[in-house]
C-alpha positions in Angstrom: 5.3 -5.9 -15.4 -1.2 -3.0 -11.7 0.3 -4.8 -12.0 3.4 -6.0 -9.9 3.7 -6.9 -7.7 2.4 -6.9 -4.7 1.2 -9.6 -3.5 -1.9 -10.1 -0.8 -1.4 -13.6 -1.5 -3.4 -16.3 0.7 -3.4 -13.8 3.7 -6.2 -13.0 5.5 -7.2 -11.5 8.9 -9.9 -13.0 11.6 -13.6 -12.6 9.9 -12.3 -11.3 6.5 -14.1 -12.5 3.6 -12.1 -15.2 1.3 -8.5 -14.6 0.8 -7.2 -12.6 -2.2 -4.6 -14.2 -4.4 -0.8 -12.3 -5.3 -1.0 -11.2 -8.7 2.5 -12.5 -8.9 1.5 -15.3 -7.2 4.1 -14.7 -4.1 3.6 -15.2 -0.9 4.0 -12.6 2.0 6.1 -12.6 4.8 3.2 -11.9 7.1 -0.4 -11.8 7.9 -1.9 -8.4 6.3 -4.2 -7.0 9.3 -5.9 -4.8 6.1 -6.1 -6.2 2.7 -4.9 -3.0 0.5 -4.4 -3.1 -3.2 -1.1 -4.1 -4.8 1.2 -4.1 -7.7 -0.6 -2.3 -10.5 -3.0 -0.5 -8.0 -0.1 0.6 -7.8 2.2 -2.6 -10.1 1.5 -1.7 -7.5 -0.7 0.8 -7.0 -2.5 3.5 -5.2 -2.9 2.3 -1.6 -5.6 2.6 0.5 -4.9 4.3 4.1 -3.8 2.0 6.7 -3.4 1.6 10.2 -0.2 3.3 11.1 1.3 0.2 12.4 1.1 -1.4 8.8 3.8 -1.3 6.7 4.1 0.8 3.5 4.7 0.1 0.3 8.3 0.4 -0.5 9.3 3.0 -3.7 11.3 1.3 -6.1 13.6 3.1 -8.9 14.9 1.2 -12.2 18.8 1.8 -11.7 21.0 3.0 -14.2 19.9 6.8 -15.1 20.9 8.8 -18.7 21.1 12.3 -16.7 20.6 12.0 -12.9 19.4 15.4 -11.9 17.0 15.5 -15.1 13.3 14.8 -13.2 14.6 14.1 -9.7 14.8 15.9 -6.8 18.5 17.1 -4.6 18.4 14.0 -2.8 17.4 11.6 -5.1 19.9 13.7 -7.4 23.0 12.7 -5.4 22.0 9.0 -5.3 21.6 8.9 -8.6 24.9 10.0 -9.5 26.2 6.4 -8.4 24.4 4.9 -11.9 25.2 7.5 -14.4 25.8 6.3 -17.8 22.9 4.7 -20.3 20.4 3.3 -18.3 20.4 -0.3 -19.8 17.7 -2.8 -20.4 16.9 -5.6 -18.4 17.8 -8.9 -19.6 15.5 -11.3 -21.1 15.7 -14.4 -19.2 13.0 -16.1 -21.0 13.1 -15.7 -24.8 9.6 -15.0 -26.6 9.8 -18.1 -28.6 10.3 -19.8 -24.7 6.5 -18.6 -24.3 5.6 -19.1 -27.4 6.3 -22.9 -26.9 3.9 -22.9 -24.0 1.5 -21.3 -26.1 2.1 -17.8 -24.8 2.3 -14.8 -26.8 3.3 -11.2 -26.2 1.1 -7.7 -27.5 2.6 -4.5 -26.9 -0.5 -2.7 -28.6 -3.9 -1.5 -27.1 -5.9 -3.0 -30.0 -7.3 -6.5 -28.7 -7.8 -5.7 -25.4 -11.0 -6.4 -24.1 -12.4 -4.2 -21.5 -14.2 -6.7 -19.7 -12.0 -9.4 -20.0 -9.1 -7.8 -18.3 -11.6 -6.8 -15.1 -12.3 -10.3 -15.1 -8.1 -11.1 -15.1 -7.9 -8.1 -12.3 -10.5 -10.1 -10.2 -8.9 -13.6 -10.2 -5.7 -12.0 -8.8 -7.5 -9.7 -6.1 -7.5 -6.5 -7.9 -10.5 -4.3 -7.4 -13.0 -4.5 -10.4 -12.9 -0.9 -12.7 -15.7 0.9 -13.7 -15.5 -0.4 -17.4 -15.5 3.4 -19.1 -13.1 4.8 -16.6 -10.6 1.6 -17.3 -11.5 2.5 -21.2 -9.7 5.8 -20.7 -7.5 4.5 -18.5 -5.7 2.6 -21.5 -5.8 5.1 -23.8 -4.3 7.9 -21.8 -1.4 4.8 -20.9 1.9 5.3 -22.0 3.1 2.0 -22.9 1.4 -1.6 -21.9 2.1 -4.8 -22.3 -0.1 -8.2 -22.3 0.2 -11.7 -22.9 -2.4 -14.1 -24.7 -2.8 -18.0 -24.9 -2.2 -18.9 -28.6 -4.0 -22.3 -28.1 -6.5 -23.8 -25.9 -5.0 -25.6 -22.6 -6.4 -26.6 -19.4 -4.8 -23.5 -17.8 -6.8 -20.3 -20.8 -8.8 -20.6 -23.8 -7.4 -19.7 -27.3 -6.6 -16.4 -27.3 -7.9 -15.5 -23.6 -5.8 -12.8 -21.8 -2.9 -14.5 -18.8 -1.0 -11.2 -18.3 -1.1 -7.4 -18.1 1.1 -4.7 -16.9 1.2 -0.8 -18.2 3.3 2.2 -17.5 1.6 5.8 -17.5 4.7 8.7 -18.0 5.2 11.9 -19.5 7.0 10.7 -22.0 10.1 12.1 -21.6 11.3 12.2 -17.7 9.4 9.6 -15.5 7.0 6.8 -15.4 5.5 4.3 -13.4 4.5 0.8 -13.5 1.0 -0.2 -12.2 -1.6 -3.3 -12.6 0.6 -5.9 -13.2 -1.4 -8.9 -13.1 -0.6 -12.9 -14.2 -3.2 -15.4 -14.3 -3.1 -17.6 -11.0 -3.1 -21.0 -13.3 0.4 -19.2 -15.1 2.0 -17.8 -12.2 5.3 -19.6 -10.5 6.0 -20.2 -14.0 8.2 -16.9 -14.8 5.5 -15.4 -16.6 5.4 -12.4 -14.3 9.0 -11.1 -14.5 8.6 -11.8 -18.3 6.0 -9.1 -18.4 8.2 -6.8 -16.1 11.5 -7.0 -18.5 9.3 -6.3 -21.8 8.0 -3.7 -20.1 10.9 -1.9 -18.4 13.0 -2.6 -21.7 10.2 -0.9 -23.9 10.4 2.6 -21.1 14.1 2.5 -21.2 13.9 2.4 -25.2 11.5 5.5 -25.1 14.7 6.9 -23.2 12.9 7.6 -20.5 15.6 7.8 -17.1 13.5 7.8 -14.1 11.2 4.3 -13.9 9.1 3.7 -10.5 6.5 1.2 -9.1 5.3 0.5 -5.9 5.5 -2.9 -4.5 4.0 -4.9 -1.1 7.6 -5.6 0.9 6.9 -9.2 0.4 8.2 -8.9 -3.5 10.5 -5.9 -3.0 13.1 -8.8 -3.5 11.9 -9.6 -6.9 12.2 -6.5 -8.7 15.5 -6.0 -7.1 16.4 -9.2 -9.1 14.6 -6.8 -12.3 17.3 -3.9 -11.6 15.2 -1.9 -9.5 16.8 -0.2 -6.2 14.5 1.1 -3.3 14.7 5.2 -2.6 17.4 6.5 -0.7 15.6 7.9 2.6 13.3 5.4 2.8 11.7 7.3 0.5 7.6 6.5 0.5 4.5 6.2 -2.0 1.3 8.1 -0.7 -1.9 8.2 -1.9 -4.5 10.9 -1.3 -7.7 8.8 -1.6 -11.4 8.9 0.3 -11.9 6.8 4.0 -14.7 4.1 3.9 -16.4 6.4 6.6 -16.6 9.3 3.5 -17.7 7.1 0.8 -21.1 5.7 3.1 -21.9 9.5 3.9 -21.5 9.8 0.3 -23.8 7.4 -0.5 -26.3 8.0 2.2 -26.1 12.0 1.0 -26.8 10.7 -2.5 -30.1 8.7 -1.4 -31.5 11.3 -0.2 
């Protein structure tokens, strides 16, 4: 629906190395001067610190809470009176047997998944590469995913090679959030991406969960907005407690010692 989204696109600054693609395949609005993870790191993911003249990554909330003061703060608590009621799902606007057709099919179960094989899907779209146990754990301690597979061979994927990822951790029962949402560059532009972001969102708002969240690059904010998500009243923000480059080399040089 890490994953989205996000998107770095073709952007690059002076003397960067080659440019990262959008998992979404969107473009931004702007040059990025610092190229920053996205979507499902967090679906957009856990950002890395940037100069103070970048801009952050807007908080986005799926509309349409059960109980608005259950899991939110005063604030959000008077916004979110405006959408009481049931919070509904979005709808499908491309069937699975529309997919299927292209030789695209949808898993919403862990079993399948190939550890490696999805690092290699988070690299093609820019996404840092996990350590492969830590990425293991990572999908069993996820609350609900969702992944798309090629059910025949094409010049786009190989039978049965993974296209699409997105996947929701929560506590089950008041929030969750959307990260690592992902689409193979060869399938994005095709609708492939918001697919993955309906089945998702639909499957959370079954589990009756009322408060879903992502974080998304300002480039795509429009595009979950067209999903039924709403930005945070306040200009409310995502932040991410996370090591500078300058700590991780006196890390390393403490360790080689």
């Amino acid at each position: 629906m890490e994953s989205s989204h996000c998107g770095l696109g073709n952007a690059q600054r002076p003397g960067a190395g080659p440019a990262r693609r959008c998992p979404l395949g969107m473009q931004p609005r702007m040059p990025h001067p610092v190229l920053r993870r996205a979507c499902g790191y967090p679906a957009s993911g856990c950002v890395r610190a940037a100069a103070p003249s970048m801009p952050q990554k807007p908080k986005l909330c799926y509309v349409g809470v059960v109980r608005a003061s259950e899991g939110m703060s005063p604030d959000k608590t008077q916004w979110g009176e405006k959408f009481v009621g049931n919070l509904m799902p979005p709808k499908l606007t491309k069937t699975d047997e529309h997919f299927h057709q292209q030789g695209i099919e949808f898993v919403e179960a862990r079993q399948g998944i190939v550890v490696s094989e999805l690092n290699s899907l988070f690299e093609k779209v820019g996404f840092p590469r996990r350590d492969p146990a830590k990425l293991k754990v990572a999908l069993e301690n996820t609350h609900a995913l969702v992944w798309a597979r090629a059910t025949r061979s094409t010049r786009y994927a190989s039978e049965g090679q993974m296209v699409a990822f997105a996947r929701a951790t929560s506590d089950g029962v008041l929030s969750a959030t959307i990260w690592d949402v992902s689409v193979l560059p060869s399938w994005q532009r095709g609708g492939l991406g918001r697919a993955m972001m309906e089945r998702l969102t639909a499957r959370l708002v079954q589990d009756g969960i009322p408060t879903i969240t992502l974080y998304a690059e300002p480039s795509v904010v429009a595009l979950y907005e067209k999903l039924g998500f709403v930005q945070d009243p306040e200009g409310v923000r995502g932040m991410a407690f996370q090591r500078t480059k300058r700590d991780k080399v006196l890390t390393g040089l403490g360790a080689r010692r």
